[in-house]
N, C-alpha and C positions, 0 to 999 in steps of 0.2 A: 154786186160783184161785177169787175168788168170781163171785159174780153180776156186778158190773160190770166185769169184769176186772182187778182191779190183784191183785198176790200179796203184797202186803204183809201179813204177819202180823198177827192180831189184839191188842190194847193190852189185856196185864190191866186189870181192871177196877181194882184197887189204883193202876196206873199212872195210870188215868184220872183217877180220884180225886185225885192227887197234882197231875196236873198242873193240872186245874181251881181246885184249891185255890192255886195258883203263879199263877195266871194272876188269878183273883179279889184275890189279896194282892198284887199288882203294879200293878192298876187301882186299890184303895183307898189304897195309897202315891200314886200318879196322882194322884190327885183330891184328896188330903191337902195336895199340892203346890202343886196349883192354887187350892185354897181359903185355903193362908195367903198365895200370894204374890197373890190379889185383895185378902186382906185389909190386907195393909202398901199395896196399890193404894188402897184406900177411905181407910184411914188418912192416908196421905200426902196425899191430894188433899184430901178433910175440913179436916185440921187443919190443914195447907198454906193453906186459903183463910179459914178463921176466924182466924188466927193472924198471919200474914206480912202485913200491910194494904198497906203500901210494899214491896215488893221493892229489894235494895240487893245491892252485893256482901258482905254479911256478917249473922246476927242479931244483934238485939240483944238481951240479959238476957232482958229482958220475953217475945220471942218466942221465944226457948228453954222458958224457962218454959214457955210459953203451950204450946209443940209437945209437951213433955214430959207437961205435966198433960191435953191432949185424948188423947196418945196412950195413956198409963196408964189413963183413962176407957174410952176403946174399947174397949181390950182387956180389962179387965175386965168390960165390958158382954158382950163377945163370948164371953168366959169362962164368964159367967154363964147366957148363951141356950145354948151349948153342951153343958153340963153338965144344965139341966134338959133338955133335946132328949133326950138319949142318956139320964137316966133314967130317959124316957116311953118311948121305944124299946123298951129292957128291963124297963119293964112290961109293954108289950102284948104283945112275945113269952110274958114270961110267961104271959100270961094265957088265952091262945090254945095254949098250951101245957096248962093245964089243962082 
């Protein structure tokens, strides 16, 4: 029995390991989730209100087009901020590492 009383056996540390690792990799799935599904949110609403002038029951050509070519933009854009992000990240690990 320990100190605060419960008898539950102690967690190898390997265990701990594992599960923190589980737990960390669950929360960045989490957030993965929630960052693309704001992103199709900013997308849609963006290019929804540059795009769609009239609201009707159907688009037409032009604003297909138009939804197509903002959405392809963004996501690109977002591609591109992404990409440089994560290879300054794993600079400065590196670097800090050294």
């Amino acid at each position: 029995m320990s100190f605060f009383g419960s008898s539950t056996p102690a967690v190898p540390p390997q265990d701990m390991a594992a599960r923190k690792e589980a737990v960390i990799q669950s929360i960045r799935s989490e957030m993965a989730l929630a960052n693309a599904q704001e992103l199709m949110s900013k997308v849609n609403d963006k290019c929804y209100l540059k795009c769609v002038t009239k609201p009707g029951t159907s688009l037409s050509a032009s604003e297909e087009t138009c939804l197509s070519r903002c959405m392809d933009r963004y996501l690109e854009a977002f591609n591109i901020v992404s990409k440089t992000y994560i290879a300054r990240l794993s600079k400065e690990r590196t670097e800090k590492q050294i």
